[in-house]
C-alpha positions, 0 to 999 in steps of 0.5 A, spaced: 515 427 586 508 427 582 504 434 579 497 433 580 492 438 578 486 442 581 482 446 579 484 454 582 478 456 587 476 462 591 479 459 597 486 459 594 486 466 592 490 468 598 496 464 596 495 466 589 496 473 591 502 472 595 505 469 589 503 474 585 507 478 590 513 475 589 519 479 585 520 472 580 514 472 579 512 480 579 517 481 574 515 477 569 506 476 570 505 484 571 498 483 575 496 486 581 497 482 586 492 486 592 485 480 594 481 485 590 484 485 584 486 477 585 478 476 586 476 480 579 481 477 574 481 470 577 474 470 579 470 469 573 475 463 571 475 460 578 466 460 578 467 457 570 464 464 568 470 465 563 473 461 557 481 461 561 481 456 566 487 456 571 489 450 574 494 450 581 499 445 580 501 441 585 508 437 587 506 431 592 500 435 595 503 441 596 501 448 592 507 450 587 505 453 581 499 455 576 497 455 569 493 459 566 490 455 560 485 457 554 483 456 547 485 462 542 479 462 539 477 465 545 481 471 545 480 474 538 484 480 539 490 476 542 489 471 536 489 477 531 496 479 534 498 472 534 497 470 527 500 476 525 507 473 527 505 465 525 499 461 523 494 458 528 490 453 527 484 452 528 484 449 535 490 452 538 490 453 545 495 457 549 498 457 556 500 462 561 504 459 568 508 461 574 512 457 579 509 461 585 514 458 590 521 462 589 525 456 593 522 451 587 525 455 581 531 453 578 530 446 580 528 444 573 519 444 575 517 449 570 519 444 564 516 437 568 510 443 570 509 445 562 509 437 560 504 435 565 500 441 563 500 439 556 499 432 556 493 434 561 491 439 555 491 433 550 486 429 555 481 434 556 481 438 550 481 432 545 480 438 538 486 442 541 491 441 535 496 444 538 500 449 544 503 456 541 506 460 547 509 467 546 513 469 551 518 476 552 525 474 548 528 477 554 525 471 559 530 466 558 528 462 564 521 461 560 522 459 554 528 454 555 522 451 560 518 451 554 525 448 550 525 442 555 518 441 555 519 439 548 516 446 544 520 449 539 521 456 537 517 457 531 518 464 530 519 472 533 516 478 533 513 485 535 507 483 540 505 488 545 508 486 553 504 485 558 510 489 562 511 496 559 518 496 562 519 489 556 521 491 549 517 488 543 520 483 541 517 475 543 518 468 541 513 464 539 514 456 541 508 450 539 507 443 540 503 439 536 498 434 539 501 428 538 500 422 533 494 417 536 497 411 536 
């Protein structure tokens, strides 16, 4: 089973909103899910208007999941929270993701998705240092996929959640680029 990647184009906004929609993935990515809303915050990006890029990953041809991806630089008050919790460096990158297809959760895909996705960080983004991702501390499903991915926690603290229902409190993992050999 290969994860090869595409670009998320305006065509693929109606399977995005009904993952979206999906109570595993609602839980935790708090976004609205109706066409208008999927248009106006994935629009820009799919159009190359913004700094994110949000790609669709793919299992064997068929859509799974998504990742949101971005330098930090790029989000400076979300770096201004960050660098209150750890150090960022210049070149930082960041990562969001979803596996959109409830059947495929728990299958051990989000850790194989994580990795793809950073080894196709390195590639395209040859002055990424490295990948810090905060993720909600109650969100154990993500962060032992990072874990597996091969992050490491290198801290915690207060970080505004994107769902009002979470409390505070964030781990914070980074992966490093690794050594040219």
């Amino acid at each position: 089973m290969m994860i090869t990647w595409r670009r998320l184009g305006e065509p693929d906004f109606p399977l995005l909103g009904q993952w979206l929609a999906q109570p595993h993935v609602a839980r935790w990515w708090y976004q609205e899910h109706s066409a208008e809303a999927v248009r106006r915050d994935f629009g820009p990006a799919a159009a190359g208007l913004d700094h994110s890029e949000d790609h669709l990953a793919f299992l064997d041809g068929r859509p799974f999941g998504l990742v949101q991806r971005c330098r930090l630089a790029d989000e400076p008050v979300y770096l201004a929270e960050l660098s209150a919790l750890t150090d960022v460096p210049p070149g930082a990158m960041t990562i969001d993701y979803l596996i959109g297809d409830a059947r495929l959760v728990g299958q051990g895909l989000g850790p194989r998705m994580i990795g793809s996705i950073l080894r196709k960080t390195w590639t395209d983004h040859p002055e990424a240092t490295c990948v810090l991702v905060p993720v909600v501390a109650a969100n154990r499903a993500s962060w032992r996929a990072l874990e597996k991915a091969g992050l490491t926690r290198i801290a915690q603290g207060d970080l505004e959640p994107e769902n009002p229902i979470d409390d505070r409190l964030h781990y914070v993992y980074r992966i490093d680029r690794p050594a040219r050999p």
